[in-house]
C-alpha positions, 0 to 999 in steps of 0.5 A: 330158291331155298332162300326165296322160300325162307323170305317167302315165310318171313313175309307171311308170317309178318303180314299174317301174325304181326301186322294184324291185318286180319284182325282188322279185316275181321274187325271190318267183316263183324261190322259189316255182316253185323257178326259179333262172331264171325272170323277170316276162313282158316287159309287166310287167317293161318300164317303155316297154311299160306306159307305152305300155299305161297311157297307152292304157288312159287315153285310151281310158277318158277318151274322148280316142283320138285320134292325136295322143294316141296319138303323145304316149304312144309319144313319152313311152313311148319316153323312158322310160330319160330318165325313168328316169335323172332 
């Protein structure tokens, strides 16, 4: 499980920090509300609050909510600028 937790991190971290999906998608938005300010809302664009969101979203769908879980997934969302620089 701890090691779902950690590949659930990497992969948000990747997708959020690194691919530059939400510089596109606000790229996309701007031109489309015709916005030169308007930004993803701070959930979707923070790579630490979807790992803590997926992570809970994971255990909750995998029936293993328990509070050491639960500390695991804020620990490894609150590293996610060391996993971003990895």
């Amino acid at each position: 499980m701890i090691i779902n937790l950690i590949l659930i991190s990497f992969i948000t971290c990747y997708i959020i920090d690194i691919s530059g999906i939400i510089d596109s998608l606000d790229s996309f938005l701007q031109k489309k509300f015709k916005s030169p300010v308007y930004h993803t809302p701070k959930p979707f664009s923070c790579s630490l609050c979807m790992t803590f969101w997926f992570g809970l979203i994971y255990l909750l769908l995998a029936g293993s909510l328990t509070l050491p879980l639960i500390t695991i997934t804020c620990l490894l969302s609150m590293l996610t600028p060391v996993i971003t620089r990895l």
